[in-house]
MITI-509266 format. One line per 8 residues: number of its first residue (from 1); for each residue x, y, z of N, C-alpha, C. Coordinates in steps of 0.2 Angstrom, whole numbers. Layout:
NUM = X,Y,Z,X,Y,Z,X,Y,Z; ...
//
This chain:
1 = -24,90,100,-25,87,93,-19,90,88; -18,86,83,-11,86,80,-17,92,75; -9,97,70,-14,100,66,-8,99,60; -9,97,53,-5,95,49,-8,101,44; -3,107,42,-2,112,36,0,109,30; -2,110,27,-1,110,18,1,116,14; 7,117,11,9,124,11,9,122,2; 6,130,0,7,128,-11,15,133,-10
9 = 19,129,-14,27,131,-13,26,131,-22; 31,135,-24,36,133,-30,41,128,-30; 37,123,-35,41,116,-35,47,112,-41; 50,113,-42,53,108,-49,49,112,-55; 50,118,-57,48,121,-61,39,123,-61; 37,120,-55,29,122,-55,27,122,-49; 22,119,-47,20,119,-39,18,116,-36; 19,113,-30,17,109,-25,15,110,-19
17 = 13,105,-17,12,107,-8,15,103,-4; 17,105,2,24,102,7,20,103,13; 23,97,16,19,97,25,26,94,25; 27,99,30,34,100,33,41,99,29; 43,94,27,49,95,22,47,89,17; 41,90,15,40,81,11,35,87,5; 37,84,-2,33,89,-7,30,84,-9; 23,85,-13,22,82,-16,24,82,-22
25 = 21,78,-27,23,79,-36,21,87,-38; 24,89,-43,24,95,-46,18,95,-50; 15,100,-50,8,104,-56,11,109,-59; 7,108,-63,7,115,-67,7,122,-67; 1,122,-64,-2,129,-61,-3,129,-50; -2,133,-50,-4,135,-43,-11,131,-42; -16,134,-45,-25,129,-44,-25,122,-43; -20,118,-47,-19,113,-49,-16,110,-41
33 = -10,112,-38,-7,112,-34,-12,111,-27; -16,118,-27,-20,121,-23,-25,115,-22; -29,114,-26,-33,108,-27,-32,100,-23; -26,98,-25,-25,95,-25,-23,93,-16; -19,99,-16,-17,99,-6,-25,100,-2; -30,105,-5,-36,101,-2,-40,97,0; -40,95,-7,-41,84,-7,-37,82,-3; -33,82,-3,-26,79,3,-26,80,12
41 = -29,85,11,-32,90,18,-37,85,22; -42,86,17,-50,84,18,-51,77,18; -43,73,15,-45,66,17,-39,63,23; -35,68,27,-35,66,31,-39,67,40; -45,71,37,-49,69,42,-55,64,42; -53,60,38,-59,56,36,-57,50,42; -64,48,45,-61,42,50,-57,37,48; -55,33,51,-55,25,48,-57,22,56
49 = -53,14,56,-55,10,58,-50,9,65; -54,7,71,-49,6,76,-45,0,76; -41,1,77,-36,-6,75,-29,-7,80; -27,-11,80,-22,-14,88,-14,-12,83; -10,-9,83,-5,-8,81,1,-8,84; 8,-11,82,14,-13,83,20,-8,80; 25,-5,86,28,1,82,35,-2,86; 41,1,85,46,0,86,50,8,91
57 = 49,8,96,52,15,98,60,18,98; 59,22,99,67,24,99,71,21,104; 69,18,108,72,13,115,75,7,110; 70,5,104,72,-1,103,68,-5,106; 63,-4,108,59,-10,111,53,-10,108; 49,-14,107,43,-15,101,37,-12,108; 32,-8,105,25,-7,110,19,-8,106; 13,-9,107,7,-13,106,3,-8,109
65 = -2,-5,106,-6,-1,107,-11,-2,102; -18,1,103,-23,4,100,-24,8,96; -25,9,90,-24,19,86,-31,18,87; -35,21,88,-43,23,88,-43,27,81; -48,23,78,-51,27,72,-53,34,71; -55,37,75,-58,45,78,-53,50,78; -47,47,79,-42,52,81,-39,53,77; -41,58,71,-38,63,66,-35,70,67
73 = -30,71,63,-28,79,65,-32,84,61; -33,91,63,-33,93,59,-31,98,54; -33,100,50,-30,102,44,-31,109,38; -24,113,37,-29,116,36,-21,119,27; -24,122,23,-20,124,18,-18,131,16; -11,134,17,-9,140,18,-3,142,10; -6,147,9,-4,147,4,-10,147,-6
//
């Protein structure tokens, strides 16, 4: 299972949270930040919906698969 971190960084004069090199918008306060990467955490393991999906791979050839709704990462906020 994938596990996707939420790190509170100092951001553009305030603070943010980054999963891996992608920040979010900037807060004011740390709480605000912190907050915020929570909610962001806690809805990505909310299910959804199985559904039939078309991706393009690195080969360059298109593949057809299933994403099962079930299969969420999880998650957790450091910092």
């Amino acid at each position: 299972m994938a596990n996707v971190q939420y790190e509170i960084v100092d951001h553009d004069g305030g603070w943010a949270y980054k999963v891996e090199d992608v920040y979010s918008e900037p807060y004011p306060t740390y709480d605000e930040a912190r907050s915020a990467a929570e909610r962001a955490a806690a809805e990505q393991k909310v299910p959804g919906e199985t559904a039939a999906i078309e991706y393009q791979g690195e080969d360059g050839r298109w593949h057809d698969e299933i994403a099962g709704g079930q299969d969420r990462p999880a998650t957790d906020v450091k910092g």
